[in-house]
C-alpha positions as CSV (number, residue, x, y, z in Angstrom):
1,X,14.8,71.8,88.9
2,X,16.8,68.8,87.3
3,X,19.6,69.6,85.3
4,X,19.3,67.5,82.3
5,X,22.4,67.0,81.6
6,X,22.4,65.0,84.7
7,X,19.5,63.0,83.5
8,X,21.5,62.8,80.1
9,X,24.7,61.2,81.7
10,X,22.3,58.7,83.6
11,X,20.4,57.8,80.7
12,X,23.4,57.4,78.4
13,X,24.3,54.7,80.8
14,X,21.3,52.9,80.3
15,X,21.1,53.1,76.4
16,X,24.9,52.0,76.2
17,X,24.2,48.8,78.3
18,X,21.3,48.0,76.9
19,X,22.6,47.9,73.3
20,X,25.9,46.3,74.7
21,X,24.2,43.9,75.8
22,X,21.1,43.9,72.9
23,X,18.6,43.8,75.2
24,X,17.5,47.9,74.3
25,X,18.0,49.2,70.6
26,X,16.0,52.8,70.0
27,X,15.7,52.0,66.0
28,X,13.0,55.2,65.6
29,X,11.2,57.8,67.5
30,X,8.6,59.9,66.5
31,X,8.6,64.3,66.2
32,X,9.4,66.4,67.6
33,X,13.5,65.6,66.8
34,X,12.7,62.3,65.1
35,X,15.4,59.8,64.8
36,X,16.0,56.8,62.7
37,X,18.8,54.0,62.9
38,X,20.0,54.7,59.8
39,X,20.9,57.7,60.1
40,X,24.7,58.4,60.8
41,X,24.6,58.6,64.6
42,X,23.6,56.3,67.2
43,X,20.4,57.4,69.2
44,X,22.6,58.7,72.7
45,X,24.2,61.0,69.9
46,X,21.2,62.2,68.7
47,X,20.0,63.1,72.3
48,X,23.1,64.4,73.1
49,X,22.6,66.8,69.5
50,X,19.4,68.0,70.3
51,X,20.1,68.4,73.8
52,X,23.0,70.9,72.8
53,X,20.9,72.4,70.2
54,X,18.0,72.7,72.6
55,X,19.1,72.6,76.1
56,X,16.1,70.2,76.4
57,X,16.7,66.2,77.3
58,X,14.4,64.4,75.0
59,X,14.6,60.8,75.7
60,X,11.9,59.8,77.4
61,X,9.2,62.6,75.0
62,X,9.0,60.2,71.9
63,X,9.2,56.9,74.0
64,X,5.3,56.6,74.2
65,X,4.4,54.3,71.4
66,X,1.2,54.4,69.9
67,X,0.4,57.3,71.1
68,X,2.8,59.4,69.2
69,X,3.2,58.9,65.3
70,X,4.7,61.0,62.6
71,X,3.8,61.5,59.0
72,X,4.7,57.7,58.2
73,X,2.6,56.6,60.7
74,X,5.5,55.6,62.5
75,X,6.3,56.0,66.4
76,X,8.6,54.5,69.0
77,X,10.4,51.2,68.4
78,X,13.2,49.9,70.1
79,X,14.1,46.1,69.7
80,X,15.7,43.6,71.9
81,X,17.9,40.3,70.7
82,X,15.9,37.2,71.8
83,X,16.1,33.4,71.1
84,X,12.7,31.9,70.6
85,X,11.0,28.6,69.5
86,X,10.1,29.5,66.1
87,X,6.6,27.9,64.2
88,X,8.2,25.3,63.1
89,X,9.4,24.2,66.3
90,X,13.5,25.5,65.4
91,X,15.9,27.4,67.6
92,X,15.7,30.8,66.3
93,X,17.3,34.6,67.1
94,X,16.3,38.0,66.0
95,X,15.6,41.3,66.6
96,X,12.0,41.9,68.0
97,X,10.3,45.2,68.3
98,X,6.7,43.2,69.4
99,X,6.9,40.5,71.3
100,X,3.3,40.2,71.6
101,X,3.2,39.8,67.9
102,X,6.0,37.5,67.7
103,X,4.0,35.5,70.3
104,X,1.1,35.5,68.2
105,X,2.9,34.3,65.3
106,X,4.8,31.8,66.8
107,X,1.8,29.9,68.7
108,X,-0.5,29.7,65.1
């Protein structure tokens, strides 16, 4: 059996490059052990809190999108920094959670 506090250690790798380098930004996830940006920890804390509380690694239960929601409707969303041709033809830089919709909004 995989002690997932191993996987933990591994993943927290992942996360911390990821939003080092903004390519990988967990902004929400849905129940069980929802989490939101804005609360006062960084998702990798979060895991690491309900991993204590727990003794279960969570990270990759509320990555499934669509498929999971809460009562807001919301699930997963993680963003990446890109730099895109905007609509009007203009350098731009942002955050995107969809970049199939930022695709579709950029080529109408």
């Amino acid at each position: 059996m995989t002690n997932p506090w191993e996987v933990f250690q591994f993943m927290r790798q992942l996360y911390e490059i990821g939003e080092e380098e903004a390519v990988y930004r967990v902004l929400r996830t849905a129940e069980p052990n929802a989490y939101r940006a804005i609360s006062d920890i960084s998702y990798i804390q979060h895991l690491e809190k309900v991993l204590h509380e727990t003794g279960e690694f969570i990270g990759f239960i509320n990555c499934d999108g669509a498929a999971r929601r809460d009562n807001d409707n919301e699930g997963f969303l993680a963003t990446a920094r890109l730099c895109y041709y905007d609509e009007t033809g203009e350098i731009a830089e942002s955050e995107v959670g969809d970049v199939g919709k930022l695709l579709m909004q950029i080529r109408h």
